[in-house]
N, C-alpha and C positions, 0 to 999 in steps of 0.2 A: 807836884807839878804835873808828873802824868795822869791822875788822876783830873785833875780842874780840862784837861784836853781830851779825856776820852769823857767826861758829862757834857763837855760845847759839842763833841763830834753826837754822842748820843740825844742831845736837843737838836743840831740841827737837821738832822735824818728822822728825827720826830715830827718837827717842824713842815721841811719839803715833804714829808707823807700827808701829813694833813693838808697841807695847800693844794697836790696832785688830787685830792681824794675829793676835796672839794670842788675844786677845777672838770670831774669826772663827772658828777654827781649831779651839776649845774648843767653843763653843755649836750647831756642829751636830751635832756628836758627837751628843747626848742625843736630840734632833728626828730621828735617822734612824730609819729603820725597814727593815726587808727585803721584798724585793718579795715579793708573796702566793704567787709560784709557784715559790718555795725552800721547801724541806721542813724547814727550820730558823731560827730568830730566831736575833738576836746579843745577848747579856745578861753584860753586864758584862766583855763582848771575848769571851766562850767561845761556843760554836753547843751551842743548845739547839733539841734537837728540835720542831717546832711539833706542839701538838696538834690533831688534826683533829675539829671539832664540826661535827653534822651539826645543823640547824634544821628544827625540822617546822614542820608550816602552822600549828598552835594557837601557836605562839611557843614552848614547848619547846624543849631543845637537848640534848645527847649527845656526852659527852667519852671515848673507852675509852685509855687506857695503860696499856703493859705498866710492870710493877716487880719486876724479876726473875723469880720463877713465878709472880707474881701479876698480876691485871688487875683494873686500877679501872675503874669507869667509872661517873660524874658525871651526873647528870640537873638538870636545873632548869627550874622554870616560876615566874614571878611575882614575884621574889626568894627564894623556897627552893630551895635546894642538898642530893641526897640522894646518897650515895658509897655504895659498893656493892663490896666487894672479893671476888672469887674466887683462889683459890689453889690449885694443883695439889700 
């Protein structure tokens, strides 16, 4: 009888290791980030290039990406957002 209660004790301490370990393994996934001086984020497993905004003094900011022959490039002061596309 003590035997059948130290193999349940010893499953279920098996058991709770595995589900913490799991639980560990999964949750930092999401909280990582890439250090600021890679030229790329990681989104969704795939490297996406980081876009580079430049900040003025007024609080302004300035996004330019290429998209094929095209170049956007993003302004925003305040909460407004104005896009801007050139195409060759």
């Amino acid at each position: 009888m003590k035997r059948s209660y130290l193999t349940f004790a010893v499953a279920a301490v098996a058991v709770g290791g595995l589900a913490a370990a799991a639980a560990w393994a999964v949750a930092p996934e999401k909280d990582r980030n890439t250090p600021a001086s890679w030229p790329y984020e990681i989104k969704n497993g795939k490297r996406v290039p980081r876009v580079p905004r430049v900040v003025n003094a007024d609080g302004s900011w300035t996004e330019e990406v290429r998209q094929g022959n095209c170049t956007v490039t993003r302004t925003g002061r305040d909460g407004e957002v104005r896009e801007v596309r050139k195409c060759d």
